[in-house]
ROLUMTOR-974909 format. One record per residue (C-alpha): z, x, y; residue number from 1; residue in one letter. Coordinates in steps of 0.05 Angstrom, whole numbers, padded with zeros to 5 digits. Layout:
// ROLUMTOR-974909
MARLO c3 c1 c2 resi resn
MARLO Z X Y NUM A
...
***
This chain:
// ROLUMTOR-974909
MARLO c3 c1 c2 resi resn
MARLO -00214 00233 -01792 1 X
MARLO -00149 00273 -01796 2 X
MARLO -00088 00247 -01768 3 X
MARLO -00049 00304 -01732 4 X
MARLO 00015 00267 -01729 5 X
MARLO 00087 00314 -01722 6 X
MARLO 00040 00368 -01698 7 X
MARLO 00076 00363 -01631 8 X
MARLO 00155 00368 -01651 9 X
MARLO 00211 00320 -01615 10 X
MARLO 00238 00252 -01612 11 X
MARLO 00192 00226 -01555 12 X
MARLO 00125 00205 -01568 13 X
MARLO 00079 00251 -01540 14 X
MARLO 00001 00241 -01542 15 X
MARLO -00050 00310 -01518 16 X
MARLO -00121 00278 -01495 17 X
MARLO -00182 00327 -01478 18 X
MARLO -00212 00326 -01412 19 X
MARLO -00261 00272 -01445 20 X
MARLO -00211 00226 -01455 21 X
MARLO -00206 00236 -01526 22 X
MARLO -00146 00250 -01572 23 X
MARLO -00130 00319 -01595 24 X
MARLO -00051 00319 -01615 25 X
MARLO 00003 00279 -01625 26 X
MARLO 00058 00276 -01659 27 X
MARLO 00090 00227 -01710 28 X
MARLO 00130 00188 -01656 29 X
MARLO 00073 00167 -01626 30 X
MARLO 00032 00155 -01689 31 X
MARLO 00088 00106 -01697 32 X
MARLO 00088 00076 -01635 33 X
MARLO 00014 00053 -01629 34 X
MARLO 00016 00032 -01709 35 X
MARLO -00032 00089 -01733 36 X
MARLO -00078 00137 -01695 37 X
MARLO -00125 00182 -01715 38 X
MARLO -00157 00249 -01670 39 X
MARLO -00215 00234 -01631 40 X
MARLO -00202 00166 -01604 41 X
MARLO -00213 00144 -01537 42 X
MARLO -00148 00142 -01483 43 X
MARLO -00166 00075 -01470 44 X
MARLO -00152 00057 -01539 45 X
MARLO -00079 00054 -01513 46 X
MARLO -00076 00054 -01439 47 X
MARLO -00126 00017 -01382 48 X
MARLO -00175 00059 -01354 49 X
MARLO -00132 00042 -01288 50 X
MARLO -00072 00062 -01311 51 X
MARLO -00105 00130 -01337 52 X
MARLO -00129 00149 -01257 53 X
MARLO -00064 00134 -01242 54 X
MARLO -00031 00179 -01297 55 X
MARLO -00079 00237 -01273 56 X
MARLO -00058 00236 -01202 57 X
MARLO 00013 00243 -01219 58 X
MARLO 00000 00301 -01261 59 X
MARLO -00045 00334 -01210 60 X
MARLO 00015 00348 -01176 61 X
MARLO 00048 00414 -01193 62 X
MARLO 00129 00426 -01208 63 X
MARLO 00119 00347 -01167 64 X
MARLO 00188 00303 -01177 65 X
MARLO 00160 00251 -01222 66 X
MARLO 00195 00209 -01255 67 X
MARLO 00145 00171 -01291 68 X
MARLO 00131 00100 -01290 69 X
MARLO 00122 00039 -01332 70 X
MARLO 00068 00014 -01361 71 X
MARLO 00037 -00029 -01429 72 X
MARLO 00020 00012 -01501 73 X
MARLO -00034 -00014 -01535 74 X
MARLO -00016 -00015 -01615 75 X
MARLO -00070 -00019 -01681 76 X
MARLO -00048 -00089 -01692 77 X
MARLO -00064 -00110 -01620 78 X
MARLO 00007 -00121 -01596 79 X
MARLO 00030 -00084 -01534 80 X
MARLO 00092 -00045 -01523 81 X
MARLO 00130 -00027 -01462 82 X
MARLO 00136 00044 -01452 83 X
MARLO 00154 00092 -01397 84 X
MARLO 00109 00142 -01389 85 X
MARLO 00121 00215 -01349 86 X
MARLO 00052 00256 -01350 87 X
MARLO 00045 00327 -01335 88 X
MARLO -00014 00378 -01341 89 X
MARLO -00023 00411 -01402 90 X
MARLO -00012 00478 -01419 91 X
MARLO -00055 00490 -01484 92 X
MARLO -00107 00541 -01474 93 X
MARLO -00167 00494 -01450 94 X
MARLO -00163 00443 -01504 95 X
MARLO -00129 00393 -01476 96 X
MARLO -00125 00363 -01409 97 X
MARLO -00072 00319 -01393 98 X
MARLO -00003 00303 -01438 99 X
MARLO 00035 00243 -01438 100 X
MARLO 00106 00222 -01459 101 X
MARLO 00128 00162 -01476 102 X
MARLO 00193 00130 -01475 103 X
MARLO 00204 00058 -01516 104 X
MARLO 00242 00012 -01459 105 X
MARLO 00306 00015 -01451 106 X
MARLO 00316 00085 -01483 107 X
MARLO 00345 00143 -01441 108 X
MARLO 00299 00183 -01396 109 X
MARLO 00289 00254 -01396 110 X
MARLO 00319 00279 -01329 111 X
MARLO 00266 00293 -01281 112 X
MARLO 00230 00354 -01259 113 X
MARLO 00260 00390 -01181 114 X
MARLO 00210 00408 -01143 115 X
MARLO 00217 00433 -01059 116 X
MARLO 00164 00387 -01042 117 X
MARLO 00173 00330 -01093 118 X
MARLO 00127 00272 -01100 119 X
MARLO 00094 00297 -01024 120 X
MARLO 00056 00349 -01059 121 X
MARLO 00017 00289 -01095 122 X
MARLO -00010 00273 -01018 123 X
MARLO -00037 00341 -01012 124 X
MARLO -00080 00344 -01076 125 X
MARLO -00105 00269 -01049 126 X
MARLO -00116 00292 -00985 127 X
MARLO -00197 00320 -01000 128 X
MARLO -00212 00254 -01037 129 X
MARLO -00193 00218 -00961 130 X
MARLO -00139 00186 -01001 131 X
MARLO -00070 00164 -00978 132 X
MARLO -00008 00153 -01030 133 X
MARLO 00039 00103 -01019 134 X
MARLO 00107 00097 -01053 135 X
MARLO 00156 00032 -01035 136 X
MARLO 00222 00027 -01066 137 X
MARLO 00238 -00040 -01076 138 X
MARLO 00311 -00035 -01105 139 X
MARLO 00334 00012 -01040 140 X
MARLO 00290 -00010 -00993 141 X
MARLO 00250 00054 -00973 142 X
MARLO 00180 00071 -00953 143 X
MARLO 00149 00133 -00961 144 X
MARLO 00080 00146 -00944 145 X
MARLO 00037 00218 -00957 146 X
MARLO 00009 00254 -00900 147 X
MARLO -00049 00236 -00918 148 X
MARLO -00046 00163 -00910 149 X
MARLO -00031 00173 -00837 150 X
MARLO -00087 00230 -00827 151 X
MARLO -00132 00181 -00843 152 X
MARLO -00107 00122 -00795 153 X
MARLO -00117 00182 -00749 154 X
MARLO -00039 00176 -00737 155 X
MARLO 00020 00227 -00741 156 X
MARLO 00066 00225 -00796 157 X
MARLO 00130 00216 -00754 158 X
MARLO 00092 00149 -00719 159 X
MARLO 00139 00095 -00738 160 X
MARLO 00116 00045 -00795 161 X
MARLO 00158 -00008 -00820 162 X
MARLO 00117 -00034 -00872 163 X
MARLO 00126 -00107 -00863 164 X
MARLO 00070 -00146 -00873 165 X
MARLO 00067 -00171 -00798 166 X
MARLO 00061 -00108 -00769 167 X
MARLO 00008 -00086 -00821 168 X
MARLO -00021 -00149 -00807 169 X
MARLO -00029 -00127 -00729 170 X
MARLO -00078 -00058 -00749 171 X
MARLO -00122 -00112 -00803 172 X
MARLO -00185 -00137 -00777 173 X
MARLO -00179 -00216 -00756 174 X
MARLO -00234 -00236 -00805 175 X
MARLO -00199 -00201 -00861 176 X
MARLO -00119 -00226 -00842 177 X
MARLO -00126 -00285 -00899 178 X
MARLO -00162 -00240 -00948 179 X
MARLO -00108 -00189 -00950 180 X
MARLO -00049 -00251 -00948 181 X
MARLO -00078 -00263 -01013 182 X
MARLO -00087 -00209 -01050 183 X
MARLO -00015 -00190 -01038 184 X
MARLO 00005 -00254 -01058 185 X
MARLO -00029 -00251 -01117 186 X
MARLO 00004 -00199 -01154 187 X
MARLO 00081 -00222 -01153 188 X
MARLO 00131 -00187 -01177 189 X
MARLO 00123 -00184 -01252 190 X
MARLO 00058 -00166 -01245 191 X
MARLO 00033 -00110 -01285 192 X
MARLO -00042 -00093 -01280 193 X
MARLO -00067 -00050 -01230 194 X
MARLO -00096 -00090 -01162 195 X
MARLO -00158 -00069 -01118 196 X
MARLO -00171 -00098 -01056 197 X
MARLO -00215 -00077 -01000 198 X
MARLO -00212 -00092 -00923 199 X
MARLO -00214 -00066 -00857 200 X
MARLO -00155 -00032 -00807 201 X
MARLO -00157 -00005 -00740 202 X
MARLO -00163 00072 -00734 203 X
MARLO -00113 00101 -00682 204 X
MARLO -00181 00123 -00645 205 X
MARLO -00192 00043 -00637 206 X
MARLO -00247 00034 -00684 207 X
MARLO -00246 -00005 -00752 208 X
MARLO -00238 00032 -00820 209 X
MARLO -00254 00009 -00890 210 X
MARLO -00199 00021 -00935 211 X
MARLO -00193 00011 -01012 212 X
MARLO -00118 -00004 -01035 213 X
MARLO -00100 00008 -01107 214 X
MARLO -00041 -00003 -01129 215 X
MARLO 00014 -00024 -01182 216 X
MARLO 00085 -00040 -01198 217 X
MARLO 00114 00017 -01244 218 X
MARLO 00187 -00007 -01250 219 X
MARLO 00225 -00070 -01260 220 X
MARLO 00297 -00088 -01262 221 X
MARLO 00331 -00132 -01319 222 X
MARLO 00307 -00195 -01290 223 X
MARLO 00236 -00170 -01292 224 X
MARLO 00227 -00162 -01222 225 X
MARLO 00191 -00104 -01189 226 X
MARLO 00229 -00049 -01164 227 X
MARLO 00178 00001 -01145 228 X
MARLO 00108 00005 -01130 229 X
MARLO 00066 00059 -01122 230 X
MARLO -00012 00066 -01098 231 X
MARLO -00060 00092 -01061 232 X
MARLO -00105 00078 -01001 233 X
MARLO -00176 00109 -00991 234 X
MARLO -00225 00109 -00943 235 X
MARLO -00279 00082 -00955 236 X
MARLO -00317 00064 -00901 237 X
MARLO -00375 00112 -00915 238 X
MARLO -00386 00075 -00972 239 X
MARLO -00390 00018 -00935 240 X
MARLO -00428 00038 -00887 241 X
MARLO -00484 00061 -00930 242 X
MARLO -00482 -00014 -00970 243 X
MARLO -00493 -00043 -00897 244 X
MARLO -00557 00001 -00887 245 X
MARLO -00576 -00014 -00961 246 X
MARLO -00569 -00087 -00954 247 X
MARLO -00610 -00079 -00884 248 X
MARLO -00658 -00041 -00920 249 X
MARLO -00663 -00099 -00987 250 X
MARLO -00657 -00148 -00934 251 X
MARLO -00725 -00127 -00893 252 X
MARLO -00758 -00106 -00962 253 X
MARLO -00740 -00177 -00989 254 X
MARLO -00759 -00215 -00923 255 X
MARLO -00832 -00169 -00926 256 X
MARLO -00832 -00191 -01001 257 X
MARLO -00823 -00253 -00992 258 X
MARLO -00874 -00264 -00926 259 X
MARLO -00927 -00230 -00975 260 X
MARLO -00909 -00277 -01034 261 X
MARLO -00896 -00202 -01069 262 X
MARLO -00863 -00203 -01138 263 X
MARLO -00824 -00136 -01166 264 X
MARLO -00826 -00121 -01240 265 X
MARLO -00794 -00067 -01286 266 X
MARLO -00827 -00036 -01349 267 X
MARLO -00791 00007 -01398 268 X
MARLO -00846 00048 -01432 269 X
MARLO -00811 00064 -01488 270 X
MARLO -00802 -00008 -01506 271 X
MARLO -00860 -00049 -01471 272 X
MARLO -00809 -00093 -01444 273 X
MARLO -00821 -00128 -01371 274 X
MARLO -00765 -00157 -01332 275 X
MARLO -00790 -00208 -01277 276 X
MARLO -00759 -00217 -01217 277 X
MARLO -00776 -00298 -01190 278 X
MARLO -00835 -00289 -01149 279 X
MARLO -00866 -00248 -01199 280 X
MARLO -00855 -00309 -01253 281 X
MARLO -00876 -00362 -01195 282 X
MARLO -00942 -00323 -01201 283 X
MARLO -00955 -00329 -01273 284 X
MARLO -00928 -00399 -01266 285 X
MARLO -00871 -00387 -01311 286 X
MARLO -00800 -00407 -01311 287 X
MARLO -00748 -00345 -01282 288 X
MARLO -00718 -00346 -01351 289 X
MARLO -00679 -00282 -01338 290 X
MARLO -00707 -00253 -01401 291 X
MARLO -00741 -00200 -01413 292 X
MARLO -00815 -00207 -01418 293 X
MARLO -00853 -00175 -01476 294 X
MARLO -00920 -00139 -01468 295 X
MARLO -00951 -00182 -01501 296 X
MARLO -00935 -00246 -01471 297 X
MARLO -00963 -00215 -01406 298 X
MARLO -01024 -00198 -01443 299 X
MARLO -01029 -00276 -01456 300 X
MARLO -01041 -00294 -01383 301 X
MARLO -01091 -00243 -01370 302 X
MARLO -01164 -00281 -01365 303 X
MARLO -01214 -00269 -01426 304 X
MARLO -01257 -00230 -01382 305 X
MARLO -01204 -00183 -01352 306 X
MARLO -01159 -00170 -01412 307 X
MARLO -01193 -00112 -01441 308 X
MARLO -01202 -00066 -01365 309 X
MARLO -01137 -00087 -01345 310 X
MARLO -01100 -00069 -01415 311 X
MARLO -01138 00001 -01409 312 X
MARLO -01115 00006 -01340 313 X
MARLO -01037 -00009 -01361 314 X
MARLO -01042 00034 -01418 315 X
MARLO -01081 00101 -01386 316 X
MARLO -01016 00088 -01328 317 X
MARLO -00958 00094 -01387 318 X
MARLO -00998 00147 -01415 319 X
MARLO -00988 00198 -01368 320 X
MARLO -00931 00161 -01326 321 X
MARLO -00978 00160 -01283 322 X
MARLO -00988 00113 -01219 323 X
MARLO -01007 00041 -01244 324 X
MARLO -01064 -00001 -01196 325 X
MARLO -01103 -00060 -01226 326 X
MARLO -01131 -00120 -01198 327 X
MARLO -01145 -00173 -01253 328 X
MARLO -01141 -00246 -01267 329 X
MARLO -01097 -00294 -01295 330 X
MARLO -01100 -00358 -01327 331 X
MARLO -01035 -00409 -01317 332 X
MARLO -01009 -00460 -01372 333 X
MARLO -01051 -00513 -01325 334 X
MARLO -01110 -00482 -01333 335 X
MARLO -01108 -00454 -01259 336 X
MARLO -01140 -00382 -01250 337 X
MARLO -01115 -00327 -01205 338 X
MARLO -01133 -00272 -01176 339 X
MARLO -01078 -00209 -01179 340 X
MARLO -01063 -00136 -01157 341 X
MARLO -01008 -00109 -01188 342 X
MARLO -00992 -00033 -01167 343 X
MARLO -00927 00004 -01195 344 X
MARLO -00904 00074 -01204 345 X
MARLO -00859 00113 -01257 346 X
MARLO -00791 00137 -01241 347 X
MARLO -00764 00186 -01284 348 X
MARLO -00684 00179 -01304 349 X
MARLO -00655 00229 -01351 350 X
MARLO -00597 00171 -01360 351 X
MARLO -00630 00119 -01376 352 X
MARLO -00703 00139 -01401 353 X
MARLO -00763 00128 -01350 354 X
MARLO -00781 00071 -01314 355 X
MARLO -00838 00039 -01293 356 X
MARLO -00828 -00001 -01223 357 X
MARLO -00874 -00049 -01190 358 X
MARLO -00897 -00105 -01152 359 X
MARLO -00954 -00158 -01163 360 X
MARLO -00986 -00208 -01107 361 X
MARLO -01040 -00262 -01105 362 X
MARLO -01095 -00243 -01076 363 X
MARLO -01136 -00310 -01095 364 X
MARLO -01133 -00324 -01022 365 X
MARLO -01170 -00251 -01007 366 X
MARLO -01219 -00269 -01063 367 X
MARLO -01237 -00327 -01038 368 X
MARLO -01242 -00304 -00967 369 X
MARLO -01287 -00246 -00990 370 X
MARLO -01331 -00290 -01027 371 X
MARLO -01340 -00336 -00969 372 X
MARLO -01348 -00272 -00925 373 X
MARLO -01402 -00248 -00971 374 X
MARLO -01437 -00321 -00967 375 X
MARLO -01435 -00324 -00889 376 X
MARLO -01464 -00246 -00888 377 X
MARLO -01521 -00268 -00937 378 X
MARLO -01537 -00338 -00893 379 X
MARLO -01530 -00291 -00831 380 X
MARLO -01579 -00242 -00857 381 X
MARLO -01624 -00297 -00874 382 X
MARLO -01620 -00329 -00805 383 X
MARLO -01633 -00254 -00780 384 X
MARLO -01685 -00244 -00824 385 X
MARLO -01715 -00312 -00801 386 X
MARLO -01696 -00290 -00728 387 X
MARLO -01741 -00230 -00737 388 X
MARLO -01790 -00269 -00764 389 X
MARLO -01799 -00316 -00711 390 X
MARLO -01793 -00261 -00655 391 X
MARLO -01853 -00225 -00705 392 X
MARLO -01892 -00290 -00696 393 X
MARLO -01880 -00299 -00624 394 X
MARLO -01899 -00221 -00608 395 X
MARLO -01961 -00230 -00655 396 X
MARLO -01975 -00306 -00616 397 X
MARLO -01972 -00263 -00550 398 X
MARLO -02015 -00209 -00566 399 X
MARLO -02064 -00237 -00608 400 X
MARLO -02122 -00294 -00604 401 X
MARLO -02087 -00362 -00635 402 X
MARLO -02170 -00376 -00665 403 X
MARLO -02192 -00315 -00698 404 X
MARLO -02129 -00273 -00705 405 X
MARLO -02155 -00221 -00663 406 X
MARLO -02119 -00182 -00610 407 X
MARLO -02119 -00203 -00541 408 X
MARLO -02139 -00176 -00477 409 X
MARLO -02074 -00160 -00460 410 X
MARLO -02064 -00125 -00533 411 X
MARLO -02122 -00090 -00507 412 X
MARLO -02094 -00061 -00442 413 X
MARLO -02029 -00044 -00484 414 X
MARLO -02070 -00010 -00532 415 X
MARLO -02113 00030 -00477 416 X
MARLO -02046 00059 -00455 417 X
MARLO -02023 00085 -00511 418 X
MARLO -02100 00119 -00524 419 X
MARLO -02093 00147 -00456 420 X
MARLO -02017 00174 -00461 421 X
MARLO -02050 00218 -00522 422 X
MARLO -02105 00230 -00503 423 X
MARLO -02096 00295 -00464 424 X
MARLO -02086 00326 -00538 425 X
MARLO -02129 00288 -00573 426 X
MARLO -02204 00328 -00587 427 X
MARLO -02242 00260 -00611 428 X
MARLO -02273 00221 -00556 429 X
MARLO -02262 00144 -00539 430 X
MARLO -02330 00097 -00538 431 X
MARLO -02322 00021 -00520 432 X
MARLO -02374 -00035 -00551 433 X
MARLO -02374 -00086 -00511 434 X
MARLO -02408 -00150 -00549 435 X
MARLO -02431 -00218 -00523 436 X
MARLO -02452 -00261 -00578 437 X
MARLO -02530 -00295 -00556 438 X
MARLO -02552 -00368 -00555 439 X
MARLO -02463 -00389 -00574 440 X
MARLO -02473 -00446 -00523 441 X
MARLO -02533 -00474 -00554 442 X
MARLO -02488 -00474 -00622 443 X
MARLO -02430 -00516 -00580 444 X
MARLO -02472 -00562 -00540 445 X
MARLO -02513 -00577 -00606 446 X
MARLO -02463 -00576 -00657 447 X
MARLO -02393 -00574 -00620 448 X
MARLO -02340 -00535 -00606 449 X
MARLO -02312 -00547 -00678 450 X
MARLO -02377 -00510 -00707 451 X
MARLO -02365 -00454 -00648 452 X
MARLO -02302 -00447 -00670 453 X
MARLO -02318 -00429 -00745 454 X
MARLO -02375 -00384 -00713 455 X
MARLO -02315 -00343 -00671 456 X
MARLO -02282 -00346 -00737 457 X
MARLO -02348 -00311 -00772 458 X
MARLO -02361 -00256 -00718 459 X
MARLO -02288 -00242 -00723 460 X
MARLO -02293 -00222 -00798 461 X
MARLO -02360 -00193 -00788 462 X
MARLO -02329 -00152 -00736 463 X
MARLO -02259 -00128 -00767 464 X
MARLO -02312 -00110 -00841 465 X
MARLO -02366 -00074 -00797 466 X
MARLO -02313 -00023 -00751 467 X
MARLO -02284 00038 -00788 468 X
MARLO -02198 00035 -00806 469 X
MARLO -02178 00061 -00741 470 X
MARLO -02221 00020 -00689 471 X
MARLO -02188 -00030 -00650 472 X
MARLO -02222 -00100 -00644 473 X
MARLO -02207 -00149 -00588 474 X
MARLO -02228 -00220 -00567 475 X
MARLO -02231 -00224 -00489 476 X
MARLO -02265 -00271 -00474 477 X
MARLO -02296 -00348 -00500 478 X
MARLO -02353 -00305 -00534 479 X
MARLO -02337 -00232 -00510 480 X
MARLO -02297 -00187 -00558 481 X
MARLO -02285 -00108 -00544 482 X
MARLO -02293 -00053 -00601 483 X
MARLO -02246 00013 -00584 484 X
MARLO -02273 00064 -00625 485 X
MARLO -02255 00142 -00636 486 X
MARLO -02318 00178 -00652 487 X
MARLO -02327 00257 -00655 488 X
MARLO -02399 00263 -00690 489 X
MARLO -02438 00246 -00617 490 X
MARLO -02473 00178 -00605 491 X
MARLO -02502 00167 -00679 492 X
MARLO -02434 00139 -00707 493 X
MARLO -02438 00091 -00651 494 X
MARLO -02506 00069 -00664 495 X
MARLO -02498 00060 -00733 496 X
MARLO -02437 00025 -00723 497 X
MARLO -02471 -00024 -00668 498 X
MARLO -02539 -00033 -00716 499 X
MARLO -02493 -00057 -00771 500 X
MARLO -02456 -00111 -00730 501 X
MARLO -02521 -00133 -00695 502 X
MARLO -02556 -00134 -00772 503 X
MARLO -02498 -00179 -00794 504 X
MARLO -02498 -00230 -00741 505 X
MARLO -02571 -00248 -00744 506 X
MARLO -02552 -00277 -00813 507 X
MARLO -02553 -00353 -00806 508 X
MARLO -02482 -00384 -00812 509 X
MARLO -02476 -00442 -00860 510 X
MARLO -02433 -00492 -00827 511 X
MARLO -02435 -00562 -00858 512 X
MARLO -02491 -00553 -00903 513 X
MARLO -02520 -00530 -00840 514 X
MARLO -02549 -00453 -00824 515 X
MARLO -02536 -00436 -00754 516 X
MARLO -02566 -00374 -00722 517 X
MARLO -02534 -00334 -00667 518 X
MARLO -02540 -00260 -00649 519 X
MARLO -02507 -00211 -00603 520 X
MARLO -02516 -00168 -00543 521 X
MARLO -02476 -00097 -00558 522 X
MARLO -02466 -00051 -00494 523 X
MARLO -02437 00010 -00509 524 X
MARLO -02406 00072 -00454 525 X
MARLO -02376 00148 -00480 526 X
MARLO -02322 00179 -00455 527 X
MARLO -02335 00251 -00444 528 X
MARLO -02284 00271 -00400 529 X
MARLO -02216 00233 -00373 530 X
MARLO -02262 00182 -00347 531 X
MARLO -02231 00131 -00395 532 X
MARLO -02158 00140 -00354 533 X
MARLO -02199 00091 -00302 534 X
MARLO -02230 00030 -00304 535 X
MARLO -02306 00058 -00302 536 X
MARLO -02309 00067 -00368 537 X
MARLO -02308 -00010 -00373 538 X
MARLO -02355 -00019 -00318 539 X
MARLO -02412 00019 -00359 540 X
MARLO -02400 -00022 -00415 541 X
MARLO -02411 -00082 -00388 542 X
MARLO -02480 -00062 -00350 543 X
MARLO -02496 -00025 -00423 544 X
MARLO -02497 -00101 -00440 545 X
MARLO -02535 -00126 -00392 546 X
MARLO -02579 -00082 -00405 547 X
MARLO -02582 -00097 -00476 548 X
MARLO -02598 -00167 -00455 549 X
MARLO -02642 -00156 -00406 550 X
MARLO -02689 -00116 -00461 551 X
MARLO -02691 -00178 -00511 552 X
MARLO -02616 -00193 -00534 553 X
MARLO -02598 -00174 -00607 554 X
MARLO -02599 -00101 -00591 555 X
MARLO -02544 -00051 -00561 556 X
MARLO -02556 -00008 -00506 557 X
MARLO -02520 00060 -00476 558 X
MARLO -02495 00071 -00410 559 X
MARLO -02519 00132 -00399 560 X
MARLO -02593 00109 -00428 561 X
MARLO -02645 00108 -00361 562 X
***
């Protein structure tokens, strides 16, 4: 890099710096001064970044009275030099921003600049920052403070202040009275560094203002003593205000977090670099290390079985910087198993590079809750299903004959008014065969009522295998049963029908190497008309069977037959 000492002529060294901060000119003086320089290095090379705000608010100020202050050079060799510094705008055509020149201590100063305002302008071009300028002459014992600085205390500038620190002390807030004791004592006399302190002071309208006071000593006498300080005061209590509402707001979040045992993590895609916060390690089981976390010691915890979806799911996310949901497992150094949902989102930052924020929870709890949820539903559907079974059994025990299986008389009646709510558009007619079985108490008083039982059994099945799919059989009686049958070809179905039971039950019936013989007694009545909505229909039937016996048993008769 070129050096550009003597490029700015005189005796005083004088340093040009670009609104960047960097150097542009200088000349040899200077060059001297700081031991070697070269263009292109940074202002803070030399002075504090401090001292450089500082430097720039004095040569805001226009034709201002300033007189410059003192302050520390930093040289090559790392020794400072004292130095009295006047700065002033510069007038180069855009290159460079702000000029400084330096006096060695104890050399003559250059007279200083008149102005009709003086050093008051300086409050003015503070004024839109909410910033107050405060200048105390030690050595002659005067104050002066910048419009400003009372426009913000919502006070006028010809209200009396006598800057002791007991009547300052009376506008500080109580809680902050020993704060502000201290930070004044703390920078004596020969201090030299710029202090920062923060507290609060009552407004004129009565309420309590955050201020910011910056300040420093910027002349000593012989002795070493400070004889004049200079600084400024700024409101702050926006600012404030707005870090109450965000620690409200972190608080809540961090209180929510916590209740929900949720951990936060950061991912910078470009690197594959976590950072864990402490909930999110006391999920994994890990130490909060405070170290970053590579990808591939998270990969580590994830189960065997989950690793591959969950990866894909991670990896489809940073893809696209997209939004990131997965629910996986993970496996502990003690063997334990988890079950997690992480969720997280990208934020982009054109500082930075993106990022990649979000949070992880146990849901092992939910897991197991589910599966027991899914065990009760599948013991509760079996008890329904059981339920409905037994209901099932006790509707079919109700309705149906407990011997043969048959339905009931009262099946019977249910069934009849069904027939007869359709039967006003039905075109088939309804015949009843009523059947009384011949000689069945000769069978029980011979053989018992165990050996009637299996013949109820057999007329049952011959029954149920002789009637066409839609007939209805019954058992109404000890040896009664009822046939309901639909016919539409005239009486011949029903005669063949009623042959084919009789035909069947004059078979003997082999019961205990036995052959028993019974037979039956069919009677059988039409309906023609609605005569089946009444009870006559029934009537015929039964003296169609007495008929039937009266003839010779083993035969069916009609009702309507003379």
């Amino acid at each position: 890099m070129t050096k550009n000492s003597d490029v700015l002529p005189g005796s005083y060294a004088i340093a040009a710096f670009r609104p960047d901060g960097m150097l542009c000119l200088n000349n040899h003086a200077f060059e001297k001064m700081v031991g070697g320089c070269t263009v292109d290095t940074h202002i803070s090379r030399f002075i504090t970044i401090d001292m450089v705000e500082i430097l720039r608010v004095m040569a805001s100020l226009p034709d201002a009275n300033v007189s410059g202050i003192h302050i520390q050079i930093k040289r090559q060799d790392g020794l400072a030099v004292d130095a009295h510094v006047i700065p002033s705008l510069a007038a180069t055509a855009g290159m460079a921003d702000l000029v400084l020149q330096f006096t060695p201590a104890g050399r003559a100063l250059s007279p200083p600049r008149e102005s009709s305002r003086g050093e008051a302008r300086l409050n003015f071009a503070l004024m839109a920052a909410l910033q107050g300028v405060w200048d105390h002459d030690l050595k002659n014992r005067q104050l002066y403070f910048s419009p400003s600085w009372f426009e913000m205390r919502g006070m006028k500038p010809s209200d009396p202040v006598d800057g002791s620190l007991e009547s300052w002390l009376q506008r500080v807030h109580p809680d902050d009275h020993e704060h502000v004791i201290q930070a004044t004592r703390a920078h004596g006399p020969s201090e030299r560094e710029v202090w920062v302190f923060e507290y609060r002071e009552r407004h004129r309208g009565g309420r309590y203002m955050w201020i910011q006071s910056r300040g420093r000593h910027v002349s000593w006498d012989g002795d070493g003593n400070a004889t004049r300080t200079l600084g400024t005061d700024t409101d702050i209590s926006e600012r404030k205000e707005a870090e109450r509402q965000l620690r409200l707001l972190s608080g809540r979040l961090d209180v929510t977090l916590q209740a929900g045992k949720i951990g936060v993590w950061e991912l910078d895609p470009s690197t594959g670099i976590f950072k864990w916060d402490a909930r999110t390690c006391q999920i994994y089981g890990t130490e909060d290390r405070g170290e970053a976390v590579i990808r591939s010691e998270w990969e580590a915890f994830i189960h065997p079985g989950d690793r591959a979806r969950a990866e894909a799911d991670f990896l489809a996310a940073v893809a696209v910087e997209a939004n990131y949901n997965s629910t996986f497992r993970i496996v502990l150094a003690d063997g334990q198993t988890k079950h997690v949902r992480s969720a997280g989102r990208y934020f982009p930052d054109q500082v930075a590079g993106g990022r990649f924020l979000g949070a992880i929870w146990d849901i092992s709890n939910d897991v197991a809750r589910a599966d027991e949820l899914e065990v009760a539903k599948a013991l509760a559907d079996t008890q329904y299903s059981e339920l409905q079974r037994a209901q099932q059994q006790l509707q079919h025990a109700a309705l149906h004959d407990h011997l043969t299986n048959l339905p009931n008389r009262r099946y019977l009646e249910m069934k009849l008014l069904e027939v007869r709510a359709r039967h006003r558009t039905d075109t088939e007619h309804l015949a009843i065969l009523h059947i009384d079985l011949d000689h069945f108490k000769k069978v029980n008083d011979t053989f018992g009522h165990a050996a009637g039982d299996q013949v109820l059994c057999h007329v049952a099945d011959v029954l149920r295998n002789r009637v066409r799919p839609d007939d209805f059989v019954a058992r109404v009686g000890g040896d009664e049963f009822i046939v309901l049958s639909h016919y539409s070809d005239g009486a011949d179905d029903l005669r063949s029908t009623a042959a084919h039971i009789i035909q069947a039950l004059r078979k003997a019936i082999t019961i205990n190497g036995r052959d028993l013989h019974v037979g039956a007694s069919i009677g059988i009545a039409c309906s023609e008309d609605d005569s089946l909505l009444d009870a006559g229909l029934f009537q015929r039937a039964d003296l169609a069977l007495y008929r039937a016996k009266h003839r010779g048993r083993n035969r069916y008769a009609f009702a309507h037959d003379a």
